[in-house]
VEXMI-839707 format. One record per atom (N, C-alpha, C, O): residue number from 1; chain; atom name; y, x, z. Coordinates in Angstrom, 2 decimals. Example, Ala and Ser with C-alpha at 12.3 -4.5 7.8 and 13.67 -1.06 7.14 Angstrom:
2
{resi: 1; chain: A; name: N; Y: -5.69; X: 13.19; Z: 7.80}
{resi: 1; chain: A; name: CA; Y: -4.50; X: 12.30; Z: 7.80}
{resi: 1; chain: A; name: C; Y: -3.30; X: 13.20; Z: 7.80}
{resi: 1; chain: A; name: O; Y: -3.32; X: 14.24; Z: 8.46}
{resi: 2; chain: A; name: N; Y: -2.25; X: 12.85; Z: 7.08}
{resi: 2; chain: A; name: CA; Y: -1.06; X: 13.67; Z: 7.14}
{resi: 2; chain: A; name: C; Y: 0.03; X: 12.90; Z: 7.87}
{resi: 2; chain: A; name: O; Y: 1.14; X: 13.41; Z: 8.04}
END
This chain:
85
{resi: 1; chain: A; name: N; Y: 13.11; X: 23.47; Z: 15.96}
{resi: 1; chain: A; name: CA; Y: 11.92; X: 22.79; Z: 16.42}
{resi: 1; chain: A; name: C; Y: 11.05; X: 23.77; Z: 17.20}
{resi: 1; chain: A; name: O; Y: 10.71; X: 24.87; Z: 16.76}
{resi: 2; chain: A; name: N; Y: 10.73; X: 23.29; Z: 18.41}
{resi: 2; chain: A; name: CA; Y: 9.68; X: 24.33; Z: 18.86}
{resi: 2; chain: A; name: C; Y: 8.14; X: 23.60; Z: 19.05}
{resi: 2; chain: A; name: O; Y: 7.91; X: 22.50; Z: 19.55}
{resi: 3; chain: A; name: N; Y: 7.07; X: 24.68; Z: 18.45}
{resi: 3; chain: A; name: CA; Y: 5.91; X: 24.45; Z: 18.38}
{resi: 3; chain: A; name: C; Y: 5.03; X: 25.18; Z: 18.93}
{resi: 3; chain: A; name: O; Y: 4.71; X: 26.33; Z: 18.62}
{resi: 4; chain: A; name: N; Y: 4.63; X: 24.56; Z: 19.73}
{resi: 4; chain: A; name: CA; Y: 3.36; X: 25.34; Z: 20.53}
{resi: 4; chain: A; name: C; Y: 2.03; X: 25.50; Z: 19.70}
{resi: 4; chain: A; name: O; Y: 1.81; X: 24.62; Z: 18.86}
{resi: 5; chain: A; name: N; Y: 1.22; X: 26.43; Z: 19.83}
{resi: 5; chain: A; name: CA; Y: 0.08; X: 26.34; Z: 19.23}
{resi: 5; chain: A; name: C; Y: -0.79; X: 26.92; Z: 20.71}
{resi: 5; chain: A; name: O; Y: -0.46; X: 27.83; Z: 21.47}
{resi: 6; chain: A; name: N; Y: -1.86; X: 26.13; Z: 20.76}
{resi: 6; chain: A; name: CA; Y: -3.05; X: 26.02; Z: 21.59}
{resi: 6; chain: A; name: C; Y: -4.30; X: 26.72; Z: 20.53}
{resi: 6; chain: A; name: O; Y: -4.77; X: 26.39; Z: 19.44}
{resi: 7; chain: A; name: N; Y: -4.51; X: 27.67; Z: 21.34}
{resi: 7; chain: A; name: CA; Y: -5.99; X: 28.83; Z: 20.95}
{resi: 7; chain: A; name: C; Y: -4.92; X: 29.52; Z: 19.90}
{resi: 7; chain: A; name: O; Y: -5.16; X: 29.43; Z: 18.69}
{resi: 8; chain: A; name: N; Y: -3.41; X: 30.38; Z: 20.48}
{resi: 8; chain: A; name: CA; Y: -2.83; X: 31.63; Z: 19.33}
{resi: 8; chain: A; name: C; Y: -3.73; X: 32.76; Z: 19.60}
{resi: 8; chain: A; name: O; Y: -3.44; X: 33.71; Z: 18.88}
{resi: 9; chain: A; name: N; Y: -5.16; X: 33.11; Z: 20.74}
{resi: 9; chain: A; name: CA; Y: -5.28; X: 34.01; Z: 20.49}
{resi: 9; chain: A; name: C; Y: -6.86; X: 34.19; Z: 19.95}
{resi: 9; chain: A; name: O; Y: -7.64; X: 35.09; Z: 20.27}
{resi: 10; chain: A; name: N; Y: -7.07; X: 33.24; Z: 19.16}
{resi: 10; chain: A; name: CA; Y: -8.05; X: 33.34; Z: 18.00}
{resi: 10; chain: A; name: C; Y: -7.36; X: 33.52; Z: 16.87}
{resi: 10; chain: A; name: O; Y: -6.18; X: 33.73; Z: 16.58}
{resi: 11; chain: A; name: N; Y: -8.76; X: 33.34; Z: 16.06}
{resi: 11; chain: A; name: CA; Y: -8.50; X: 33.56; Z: 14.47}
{resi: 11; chain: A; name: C; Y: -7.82; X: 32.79; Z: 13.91}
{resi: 11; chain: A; name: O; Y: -6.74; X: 33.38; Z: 13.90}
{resi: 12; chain: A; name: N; Y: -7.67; X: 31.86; Z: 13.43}
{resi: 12; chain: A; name: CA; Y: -6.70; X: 30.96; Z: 12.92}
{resi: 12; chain: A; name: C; Y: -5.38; X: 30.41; Z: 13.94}
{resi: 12; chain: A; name: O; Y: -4.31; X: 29.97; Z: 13.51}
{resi: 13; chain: A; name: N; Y: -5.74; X: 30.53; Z: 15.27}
{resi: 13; chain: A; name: CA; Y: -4.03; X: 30.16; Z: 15.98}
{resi: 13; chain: A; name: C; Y: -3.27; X: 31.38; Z: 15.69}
{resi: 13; chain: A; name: O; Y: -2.05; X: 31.30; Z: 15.59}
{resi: 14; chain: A; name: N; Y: -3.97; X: 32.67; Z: 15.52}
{resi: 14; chain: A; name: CA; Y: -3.08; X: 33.67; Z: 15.73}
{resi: 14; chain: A; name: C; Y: -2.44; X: 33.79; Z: 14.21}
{resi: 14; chain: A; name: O; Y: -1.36; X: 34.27; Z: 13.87}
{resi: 15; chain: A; name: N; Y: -3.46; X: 33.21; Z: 13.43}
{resi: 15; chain: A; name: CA; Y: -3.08; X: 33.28; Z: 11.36}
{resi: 15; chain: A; name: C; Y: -1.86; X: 32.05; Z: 11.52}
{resi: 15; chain: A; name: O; Y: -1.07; X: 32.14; Z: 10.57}
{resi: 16; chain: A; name: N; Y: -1.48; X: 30.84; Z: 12.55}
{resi: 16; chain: A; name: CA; Y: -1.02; X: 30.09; Z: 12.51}
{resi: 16; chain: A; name: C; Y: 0.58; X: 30.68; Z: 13.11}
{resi: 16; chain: A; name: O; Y: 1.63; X: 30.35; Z: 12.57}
{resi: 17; chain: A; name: N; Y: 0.51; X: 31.43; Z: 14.09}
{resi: 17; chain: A; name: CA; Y: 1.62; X: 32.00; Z: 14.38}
{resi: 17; chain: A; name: C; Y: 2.20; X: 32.77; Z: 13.83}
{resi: 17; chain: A; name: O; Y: 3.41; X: 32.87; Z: 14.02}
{resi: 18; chain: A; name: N; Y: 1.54; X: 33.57; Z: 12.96}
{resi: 18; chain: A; name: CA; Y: 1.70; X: 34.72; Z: 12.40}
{resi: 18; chain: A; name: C; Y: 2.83; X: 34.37; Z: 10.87}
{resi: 18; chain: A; name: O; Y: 3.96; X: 34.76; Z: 10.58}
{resi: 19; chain: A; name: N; Y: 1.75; X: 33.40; Z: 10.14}
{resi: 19; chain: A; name: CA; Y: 2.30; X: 32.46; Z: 9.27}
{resi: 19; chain: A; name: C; Y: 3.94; X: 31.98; Z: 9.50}
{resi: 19; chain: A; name: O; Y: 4.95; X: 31.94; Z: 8.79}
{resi: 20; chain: A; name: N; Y: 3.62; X: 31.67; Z: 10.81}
{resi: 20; chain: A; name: CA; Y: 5.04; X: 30.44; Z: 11.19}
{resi: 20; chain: A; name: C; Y: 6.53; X: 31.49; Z: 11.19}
{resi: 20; chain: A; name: O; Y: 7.64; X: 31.21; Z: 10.75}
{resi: 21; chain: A; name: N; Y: 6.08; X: 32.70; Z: 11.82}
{resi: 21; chain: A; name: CA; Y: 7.09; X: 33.65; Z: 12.03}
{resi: 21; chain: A; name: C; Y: 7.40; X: 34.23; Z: 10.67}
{resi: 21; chain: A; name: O; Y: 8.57; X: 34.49; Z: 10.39}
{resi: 22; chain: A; name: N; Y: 6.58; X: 34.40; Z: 9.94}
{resi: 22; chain: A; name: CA; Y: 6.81; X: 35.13; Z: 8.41}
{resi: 22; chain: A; name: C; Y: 7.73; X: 34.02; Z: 7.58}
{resi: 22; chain: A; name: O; Y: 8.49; X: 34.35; Z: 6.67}
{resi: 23; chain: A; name: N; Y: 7.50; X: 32.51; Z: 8.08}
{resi: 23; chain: A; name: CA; Y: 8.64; X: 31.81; Z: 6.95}
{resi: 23; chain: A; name: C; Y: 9.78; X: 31.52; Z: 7.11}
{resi: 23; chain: A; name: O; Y: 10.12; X: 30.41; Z: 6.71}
{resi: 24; chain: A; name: N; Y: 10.71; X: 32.31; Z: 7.70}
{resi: 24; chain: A; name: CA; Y: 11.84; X: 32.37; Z: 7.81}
{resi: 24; chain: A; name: C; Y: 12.84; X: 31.15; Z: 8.18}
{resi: 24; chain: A; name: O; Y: 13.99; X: 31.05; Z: 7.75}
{resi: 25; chain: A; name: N; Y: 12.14; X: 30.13; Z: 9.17}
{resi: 25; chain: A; name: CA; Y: 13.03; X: 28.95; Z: 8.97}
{resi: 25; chain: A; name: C; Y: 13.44; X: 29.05; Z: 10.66}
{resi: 25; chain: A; name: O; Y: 13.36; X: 30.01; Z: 11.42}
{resi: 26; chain: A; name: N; Y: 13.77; X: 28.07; Z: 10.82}
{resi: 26; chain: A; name: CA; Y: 14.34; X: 28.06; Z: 12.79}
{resi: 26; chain: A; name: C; Y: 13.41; X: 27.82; Z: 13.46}
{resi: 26; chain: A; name: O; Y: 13.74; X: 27.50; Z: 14.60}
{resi: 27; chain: A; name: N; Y: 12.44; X: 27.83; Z: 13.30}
{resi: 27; chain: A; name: CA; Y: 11.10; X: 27.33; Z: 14.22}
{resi: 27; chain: A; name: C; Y: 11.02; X: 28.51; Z: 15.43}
{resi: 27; chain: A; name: O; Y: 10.88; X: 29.71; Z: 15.19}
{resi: 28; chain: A; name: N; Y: 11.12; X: 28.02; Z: 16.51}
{resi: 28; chain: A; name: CA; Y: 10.58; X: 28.52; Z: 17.88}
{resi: 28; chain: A; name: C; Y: 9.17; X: 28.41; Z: 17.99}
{resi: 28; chain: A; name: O; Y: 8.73; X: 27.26; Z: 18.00}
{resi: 29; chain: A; name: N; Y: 8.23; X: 29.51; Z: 18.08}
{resi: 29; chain: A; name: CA; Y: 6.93; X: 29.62; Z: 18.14}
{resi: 29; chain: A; name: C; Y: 7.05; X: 30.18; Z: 19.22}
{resi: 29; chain: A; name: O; Y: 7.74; X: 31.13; Z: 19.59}
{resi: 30; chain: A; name: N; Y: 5.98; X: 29.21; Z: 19.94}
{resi: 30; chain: A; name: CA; Y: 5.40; X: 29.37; Z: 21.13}
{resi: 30; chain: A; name: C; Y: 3.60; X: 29.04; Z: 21.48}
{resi: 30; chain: A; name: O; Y: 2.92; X: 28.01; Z: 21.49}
{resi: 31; chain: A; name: N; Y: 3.32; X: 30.52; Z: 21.74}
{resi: 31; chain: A; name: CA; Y: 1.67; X: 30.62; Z: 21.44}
{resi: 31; chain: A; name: C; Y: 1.05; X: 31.03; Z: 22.87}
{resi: 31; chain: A; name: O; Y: 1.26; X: 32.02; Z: 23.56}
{resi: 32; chain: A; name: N; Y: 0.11; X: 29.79; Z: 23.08}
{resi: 32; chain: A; name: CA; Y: -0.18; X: 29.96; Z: 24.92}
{resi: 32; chain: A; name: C; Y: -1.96; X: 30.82; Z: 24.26}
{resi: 32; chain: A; name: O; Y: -2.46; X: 31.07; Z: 23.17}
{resi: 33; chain: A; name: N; Y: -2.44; X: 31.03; Z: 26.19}
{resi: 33; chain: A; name: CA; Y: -3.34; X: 32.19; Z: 26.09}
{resi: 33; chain: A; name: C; Y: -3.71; X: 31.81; Z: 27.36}
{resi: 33; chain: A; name: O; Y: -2.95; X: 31.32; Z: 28.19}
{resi: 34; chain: A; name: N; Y: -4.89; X: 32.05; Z: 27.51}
{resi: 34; chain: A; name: CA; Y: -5.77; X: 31.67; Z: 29.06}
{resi: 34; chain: A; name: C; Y: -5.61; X: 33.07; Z: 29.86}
{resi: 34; chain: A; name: O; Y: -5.38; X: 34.14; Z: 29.29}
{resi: 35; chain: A; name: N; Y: -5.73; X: 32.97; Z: 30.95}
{resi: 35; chain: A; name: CA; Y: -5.42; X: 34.28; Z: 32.03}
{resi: 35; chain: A; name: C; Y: -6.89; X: 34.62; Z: 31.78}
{resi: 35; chain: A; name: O; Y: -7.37; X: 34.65; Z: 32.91}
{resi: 36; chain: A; name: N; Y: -7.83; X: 34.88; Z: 30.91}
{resi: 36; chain: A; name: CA; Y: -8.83; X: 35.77; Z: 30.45}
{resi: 36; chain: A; name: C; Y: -8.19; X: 36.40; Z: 29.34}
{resi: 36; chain: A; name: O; Y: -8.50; X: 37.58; Z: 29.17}
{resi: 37; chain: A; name: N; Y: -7.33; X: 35.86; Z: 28.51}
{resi: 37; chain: A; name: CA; Y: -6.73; X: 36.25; Z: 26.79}
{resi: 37; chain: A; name: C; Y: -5.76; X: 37.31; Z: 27.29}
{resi: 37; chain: A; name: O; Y: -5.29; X: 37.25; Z: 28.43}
{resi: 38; chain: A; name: N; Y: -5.35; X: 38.67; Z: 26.08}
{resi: 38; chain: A; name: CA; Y: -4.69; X: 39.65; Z: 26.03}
{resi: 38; chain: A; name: C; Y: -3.74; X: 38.94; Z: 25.39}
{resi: 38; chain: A; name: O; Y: -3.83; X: 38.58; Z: 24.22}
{resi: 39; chain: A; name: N; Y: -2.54; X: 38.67; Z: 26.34}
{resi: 39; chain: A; name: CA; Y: -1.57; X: 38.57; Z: 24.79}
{resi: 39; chain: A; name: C; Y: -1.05; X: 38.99; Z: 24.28}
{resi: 39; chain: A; name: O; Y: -0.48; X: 38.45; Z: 23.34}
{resi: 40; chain: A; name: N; Y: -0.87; X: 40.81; Z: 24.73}
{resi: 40; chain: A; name: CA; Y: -0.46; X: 41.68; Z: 23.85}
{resi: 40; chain: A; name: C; Y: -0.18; X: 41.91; Z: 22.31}
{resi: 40; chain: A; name: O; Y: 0.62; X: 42.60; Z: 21.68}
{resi: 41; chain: A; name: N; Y: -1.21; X: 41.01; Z: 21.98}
{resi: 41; chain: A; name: CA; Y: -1.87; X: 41.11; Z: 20.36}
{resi: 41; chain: A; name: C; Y: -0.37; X: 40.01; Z: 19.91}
{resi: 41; chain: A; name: O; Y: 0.25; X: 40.30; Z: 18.89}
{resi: 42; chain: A; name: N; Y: 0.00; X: 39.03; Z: 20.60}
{resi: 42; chain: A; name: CA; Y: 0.50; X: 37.99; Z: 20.58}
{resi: 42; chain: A; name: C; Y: 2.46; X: 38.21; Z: 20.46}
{resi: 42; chain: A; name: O; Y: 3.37; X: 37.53; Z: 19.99}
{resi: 43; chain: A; name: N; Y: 2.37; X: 39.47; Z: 21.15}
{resi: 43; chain: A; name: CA; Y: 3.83; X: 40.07; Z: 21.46}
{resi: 43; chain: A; name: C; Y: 4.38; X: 40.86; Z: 20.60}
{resi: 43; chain: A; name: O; Y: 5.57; X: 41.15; Z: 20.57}
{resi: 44; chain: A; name: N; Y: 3.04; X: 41.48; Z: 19.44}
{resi: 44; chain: A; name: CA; Y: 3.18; X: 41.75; Z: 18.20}
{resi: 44; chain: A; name: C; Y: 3.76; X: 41.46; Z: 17.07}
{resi: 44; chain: A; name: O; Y: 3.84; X: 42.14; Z: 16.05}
{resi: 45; chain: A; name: N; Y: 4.33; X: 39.93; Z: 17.40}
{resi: 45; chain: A; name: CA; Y: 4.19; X: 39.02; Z: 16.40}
{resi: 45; chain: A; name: C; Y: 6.03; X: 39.13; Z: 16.47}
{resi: 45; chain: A; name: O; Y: 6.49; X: 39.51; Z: 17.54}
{resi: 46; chain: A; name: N; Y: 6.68; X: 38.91; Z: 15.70}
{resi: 46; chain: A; name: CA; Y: 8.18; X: 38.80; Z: 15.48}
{resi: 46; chain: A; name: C; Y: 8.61; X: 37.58; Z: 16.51}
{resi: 46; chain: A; name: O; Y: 7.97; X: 36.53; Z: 16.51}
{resi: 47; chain: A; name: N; Y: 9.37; X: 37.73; Z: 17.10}
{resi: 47; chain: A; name: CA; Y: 9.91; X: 36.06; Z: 18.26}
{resi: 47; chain: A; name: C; Y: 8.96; X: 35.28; Z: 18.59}
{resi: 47; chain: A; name: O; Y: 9.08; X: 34.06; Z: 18.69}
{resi: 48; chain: A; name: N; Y: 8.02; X: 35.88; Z: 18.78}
{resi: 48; chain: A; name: CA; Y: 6.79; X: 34.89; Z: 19.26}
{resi: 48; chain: A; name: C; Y: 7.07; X: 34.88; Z: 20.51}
{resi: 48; chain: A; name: O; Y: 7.49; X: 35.94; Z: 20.96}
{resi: 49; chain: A; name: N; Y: 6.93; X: 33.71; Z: 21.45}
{resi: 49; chain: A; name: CA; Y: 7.18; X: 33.37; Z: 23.08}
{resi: 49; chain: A; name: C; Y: 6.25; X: 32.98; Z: 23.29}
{resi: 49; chain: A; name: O; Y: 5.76; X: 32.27; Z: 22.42}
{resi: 50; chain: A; name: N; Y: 5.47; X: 33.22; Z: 24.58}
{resi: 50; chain: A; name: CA; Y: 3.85; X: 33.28; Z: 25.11}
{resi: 50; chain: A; name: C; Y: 4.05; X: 32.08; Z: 26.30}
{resi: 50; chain: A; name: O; Y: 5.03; X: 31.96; Z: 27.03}
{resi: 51; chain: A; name: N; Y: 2.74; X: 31.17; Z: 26.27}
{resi: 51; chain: A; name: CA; Y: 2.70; X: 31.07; Z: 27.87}
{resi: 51; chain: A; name: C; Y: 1.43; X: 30.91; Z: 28.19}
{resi: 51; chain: A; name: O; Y: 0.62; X: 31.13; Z: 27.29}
{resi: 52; chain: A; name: N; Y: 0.88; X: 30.46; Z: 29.62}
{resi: 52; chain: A; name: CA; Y: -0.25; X: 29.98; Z: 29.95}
{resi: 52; chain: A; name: C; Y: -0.61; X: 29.00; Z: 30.06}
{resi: 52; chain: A; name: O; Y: 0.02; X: 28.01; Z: 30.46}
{resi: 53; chain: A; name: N; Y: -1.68; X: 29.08; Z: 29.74}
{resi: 53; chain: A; name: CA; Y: -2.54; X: 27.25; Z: 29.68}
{resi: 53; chain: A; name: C; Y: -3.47; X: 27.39; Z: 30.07}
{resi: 53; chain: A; name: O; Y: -3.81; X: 28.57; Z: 30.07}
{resi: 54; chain: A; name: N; Y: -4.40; X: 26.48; Z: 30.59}
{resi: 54; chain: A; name: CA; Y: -5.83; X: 26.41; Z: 31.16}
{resi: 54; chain: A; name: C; Y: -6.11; X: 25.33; Z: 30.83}
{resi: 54; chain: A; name: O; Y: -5.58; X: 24.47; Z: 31.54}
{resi: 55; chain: A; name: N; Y: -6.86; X: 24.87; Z: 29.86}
{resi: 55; chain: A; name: CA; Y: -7.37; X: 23.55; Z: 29.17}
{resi: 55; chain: A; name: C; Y: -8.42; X: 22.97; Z: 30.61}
{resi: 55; chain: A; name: O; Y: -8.72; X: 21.78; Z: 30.76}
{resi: 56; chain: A; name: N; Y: -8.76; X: 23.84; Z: 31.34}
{resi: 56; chain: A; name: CA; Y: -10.13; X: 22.73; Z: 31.89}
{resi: 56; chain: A; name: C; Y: -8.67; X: 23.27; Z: 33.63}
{resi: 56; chain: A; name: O; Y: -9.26; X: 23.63; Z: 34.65}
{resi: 57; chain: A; name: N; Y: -7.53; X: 23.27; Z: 33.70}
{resi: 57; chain: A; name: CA; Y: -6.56; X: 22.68; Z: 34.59}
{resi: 57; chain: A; name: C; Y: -6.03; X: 21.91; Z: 34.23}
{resi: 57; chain: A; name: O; Y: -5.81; X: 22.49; Z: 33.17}
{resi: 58; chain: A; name: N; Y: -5.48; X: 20.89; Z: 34.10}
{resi: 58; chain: A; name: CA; Y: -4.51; X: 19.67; Z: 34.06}
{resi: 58; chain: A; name: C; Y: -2.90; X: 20.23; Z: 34.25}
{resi: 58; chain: A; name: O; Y: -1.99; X: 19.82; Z: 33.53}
{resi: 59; chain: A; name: N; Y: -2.72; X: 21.16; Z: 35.24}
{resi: 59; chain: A; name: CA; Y: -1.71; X: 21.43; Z: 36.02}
{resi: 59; chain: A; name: C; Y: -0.96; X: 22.17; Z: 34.92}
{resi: 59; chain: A; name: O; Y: 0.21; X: 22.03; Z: 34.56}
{resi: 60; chain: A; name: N; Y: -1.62; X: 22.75; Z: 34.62}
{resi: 60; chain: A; name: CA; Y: -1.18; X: 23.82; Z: 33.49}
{resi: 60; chain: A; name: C; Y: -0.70; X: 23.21; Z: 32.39}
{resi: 60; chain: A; name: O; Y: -0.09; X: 23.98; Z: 31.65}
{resi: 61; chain: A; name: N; Y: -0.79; X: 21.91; Z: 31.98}
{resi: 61; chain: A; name: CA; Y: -0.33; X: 21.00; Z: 31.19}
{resi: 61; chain: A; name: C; Y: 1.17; X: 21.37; Z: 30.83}
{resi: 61; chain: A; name: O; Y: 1.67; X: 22.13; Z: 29.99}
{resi: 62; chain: A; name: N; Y: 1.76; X: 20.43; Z: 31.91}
{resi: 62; chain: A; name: CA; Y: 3.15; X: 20.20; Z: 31.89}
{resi: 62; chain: A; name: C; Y: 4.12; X: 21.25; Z: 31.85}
{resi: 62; chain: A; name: O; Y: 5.20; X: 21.13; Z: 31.26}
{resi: 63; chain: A; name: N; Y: 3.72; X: 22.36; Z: 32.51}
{resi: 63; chain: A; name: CA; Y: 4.66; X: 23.22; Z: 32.48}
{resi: 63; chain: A; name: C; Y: 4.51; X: 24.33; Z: 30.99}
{resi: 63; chain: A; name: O; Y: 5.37; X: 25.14; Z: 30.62}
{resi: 64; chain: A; name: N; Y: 3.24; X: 24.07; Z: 30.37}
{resi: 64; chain: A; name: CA; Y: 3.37; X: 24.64; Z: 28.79}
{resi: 64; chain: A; name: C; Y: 3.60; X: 23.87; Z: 27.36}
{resi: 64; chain: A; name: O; Y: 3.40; X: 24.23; Z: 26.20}
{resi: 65; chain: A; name: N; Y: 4.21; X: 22.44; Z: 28.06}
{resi: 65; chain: A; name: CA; Y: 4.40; X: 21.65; Z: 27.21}
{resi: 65; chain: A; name: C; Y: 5.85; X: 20.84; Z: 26.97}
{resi: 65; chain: A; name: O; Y: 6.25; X: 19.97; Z: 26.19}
{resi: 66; chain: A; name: N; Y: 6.66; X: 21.96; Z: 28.56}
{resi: 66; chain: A; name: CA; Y: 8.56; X: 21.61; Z: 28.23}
{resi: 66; chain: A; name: C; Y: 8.78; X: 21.94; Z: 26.85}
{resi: 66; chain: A; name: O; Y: 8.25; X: 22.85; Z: 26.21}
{resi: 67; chain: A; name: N; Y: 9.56; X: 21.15; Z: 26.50}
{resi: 67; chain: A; name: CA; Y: 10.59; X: 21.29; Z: 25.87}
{resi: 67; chain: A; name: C; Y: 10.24; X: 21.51; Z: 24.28}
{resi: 67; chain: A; name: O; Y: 10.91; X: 22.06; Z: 23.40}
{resi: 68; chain: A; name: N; Y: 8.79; X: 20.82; Z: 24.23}
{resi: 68; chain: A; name: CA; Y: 7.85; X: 21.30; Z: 22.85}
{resi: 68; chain: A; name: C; Y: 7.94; X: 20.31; Z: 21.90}
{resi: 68; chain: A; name: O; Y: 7.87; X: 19.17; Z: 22.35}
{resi: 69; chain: A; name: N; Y: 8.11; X: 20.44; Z: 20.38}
{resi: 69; chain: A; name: CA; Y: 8.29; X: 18.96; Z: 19.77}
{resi: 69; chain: A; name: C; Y: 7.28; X: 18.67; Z: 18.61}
{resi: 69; chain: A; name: O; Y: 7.23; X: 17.72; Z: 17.83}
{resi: 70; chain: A; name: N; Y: 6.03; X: 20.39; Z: 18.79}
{resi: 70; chain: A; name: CA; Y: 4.99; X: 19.76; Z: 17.94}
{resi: 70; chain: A; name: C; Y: 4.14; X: 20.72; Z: 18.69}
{resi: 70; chain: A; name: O; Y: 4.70; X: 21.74; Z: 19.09}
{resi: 71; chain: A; name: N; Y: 2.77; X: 20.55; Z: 18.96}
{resi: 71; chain: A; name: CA; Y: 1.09; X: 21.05; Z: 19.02}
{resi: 71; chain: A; name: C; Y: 0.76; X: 21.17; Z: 18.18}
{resi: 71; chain: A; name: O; Y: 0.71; X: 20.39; Z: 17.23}
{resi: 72; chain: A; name: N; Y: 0.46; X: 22.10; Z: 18.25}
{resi: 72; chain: A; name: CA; Y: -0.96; X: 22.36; Z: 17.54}
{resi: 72; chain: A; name: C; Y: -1.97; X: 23.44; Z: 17.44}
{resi: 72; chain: A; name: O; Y: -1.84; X: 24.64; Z: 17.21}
{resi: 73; chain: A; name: N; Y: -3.49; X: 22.37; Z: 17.79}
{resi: 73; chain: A; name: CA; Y: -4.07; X: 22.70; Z: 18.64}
{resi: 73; chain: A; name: C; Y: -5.17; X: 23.56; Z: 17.91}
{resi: 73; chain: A; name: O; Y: -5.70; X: 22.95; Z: 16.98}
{resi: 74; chain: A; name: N; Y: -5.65; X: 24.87; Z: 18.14}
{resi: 74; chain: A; name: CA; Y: -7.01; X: 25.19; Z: 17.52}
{resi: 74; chain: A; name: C; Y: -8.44; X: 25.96; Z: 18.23}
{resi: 74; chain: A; name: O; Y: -9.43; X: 26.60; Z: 17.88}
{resi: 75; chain: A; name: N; Y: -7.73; X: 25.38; Z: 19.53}
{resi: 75; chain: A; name: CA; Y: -8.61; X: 26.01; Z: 20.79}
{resi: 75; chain: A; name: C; Y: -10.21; X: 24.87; Z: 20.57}
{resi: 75; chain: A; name: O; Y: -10.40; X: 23.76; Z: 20.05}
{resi: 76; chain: A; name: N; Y: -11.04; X: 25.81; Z: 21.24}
{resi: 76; chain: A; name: CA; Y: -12.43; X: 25.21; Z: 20.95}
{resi: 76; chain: A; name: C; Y: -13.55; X: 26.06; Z: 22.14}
{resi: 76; chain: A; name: O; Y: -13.31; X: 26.85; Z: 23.05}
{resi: 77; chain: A; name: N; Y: -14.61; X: 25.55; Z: 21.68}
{resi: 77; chain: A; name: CA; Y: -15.46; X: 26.04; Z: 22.84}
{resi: 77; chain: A; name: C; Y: -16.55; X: 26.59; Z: 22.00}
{resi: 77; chain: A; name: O; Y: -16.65; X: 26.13; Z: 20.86}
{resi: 78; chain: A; name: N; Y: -17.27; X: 27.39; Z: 22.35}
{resi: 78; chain: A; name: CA; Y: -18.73; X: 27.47; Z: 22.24}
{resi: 78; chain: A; name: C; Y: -19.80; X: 27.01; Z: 22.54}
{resi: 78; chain: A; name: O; Y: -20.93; X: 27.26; Z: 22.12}
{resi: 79; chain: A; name: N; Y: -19.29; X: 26.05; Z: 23.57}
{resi: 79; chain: A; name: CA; Y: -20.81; X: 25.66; Z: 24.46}
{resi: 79; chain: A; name: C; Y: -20.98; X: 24.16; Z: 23.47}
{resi: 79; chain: A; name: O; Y: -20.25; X: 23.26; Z: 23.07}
{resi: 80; chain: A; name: N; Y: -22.32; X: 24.54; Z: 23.41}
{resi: 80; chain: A; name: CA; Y: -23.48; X: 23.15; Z: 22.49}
{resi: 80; chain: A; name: C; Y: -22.79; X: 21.73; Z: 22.97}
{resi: 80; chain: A; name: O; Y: -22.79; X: 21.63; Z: 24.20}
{resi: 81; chain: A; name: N; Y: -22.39; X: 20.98; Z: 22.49}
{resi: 81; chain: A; name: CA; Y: -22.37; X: 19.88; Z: 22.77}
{resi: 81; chain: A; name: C; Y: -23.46; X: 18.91; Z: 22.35}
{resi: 81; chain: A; name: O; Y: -23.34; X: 17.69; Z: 22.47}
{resi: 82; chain: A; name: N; Y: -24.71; X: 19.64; Z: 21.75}
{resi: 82; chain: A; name: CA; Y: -25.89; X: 19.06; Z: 21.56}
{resi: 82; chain: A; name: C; Y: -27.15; X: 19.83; Z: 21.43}
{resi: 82; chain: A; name: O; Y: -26.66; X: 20.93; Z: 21.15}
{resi: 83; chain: A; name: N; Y: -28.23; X: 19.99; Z: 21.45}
{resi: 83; chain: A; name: CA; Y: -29.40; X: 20.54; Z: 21.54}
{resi: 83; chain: A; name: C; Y: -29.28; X: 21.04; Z: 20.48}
{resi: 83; chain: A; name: O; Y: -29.14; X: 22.26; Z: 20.42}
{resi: 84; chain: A; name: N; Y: -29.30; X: 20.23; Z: 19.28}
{resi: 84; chain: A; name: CA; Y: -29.59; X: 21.45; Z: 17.71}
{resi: 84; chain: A; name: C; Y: -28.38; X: 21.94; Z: 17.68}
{resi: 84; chain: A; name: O; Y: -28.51; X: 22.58; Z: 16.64}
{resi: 85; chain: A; name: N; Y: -27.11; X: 22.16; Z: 18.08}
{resi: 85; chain: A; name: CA; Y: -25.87; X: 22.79; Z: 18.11}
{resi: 85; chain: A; name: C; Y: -26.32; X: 24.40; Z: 18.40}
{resi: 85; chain: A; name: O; Y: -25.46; X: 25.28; Z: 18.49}
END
């Protein structure tokens, strides 16, 4: 099965990859990273396979989402989506 995870290079996508590689089963982990993100940190990881994504491109969609048979997503923003935020 291969699973992408969206935001591997935060705190919990990267605890999510990290996790996935330590349990020993057939899972293909695949952990994308914005062309601001190091993914060095990411290459660290035992068979971890990287790609790029750009959540606010569209384009970037399809081509980080061949051949994928689960998401999951833990990318997020900072910016307020409300005044008391």
């Amino acid at each position: 099965m291969n699973i992408l995870i969206v935001g591997a290079t935060g705190q919990l996508g990267y605890t999510i990859c990290r996790k996935l590689t330590e349990s020993n089963t057939n899972h293909v982990v695949i952990a994308t990273h914005r062309k601001s993100s190091d993914p060095n940190t990411l290459k660290k990881l035992h068979d971890v396979k990287t790609r790029l994504i750009d959540l606010s491109d569209p384009a970037t969609f399809g081509p980080a989402l061949q051949q994928i048979d689960v998401v999951i997503s833990t990318a997020n923003t900072a910016t307020p989506t409300q005044k008391s935020d």
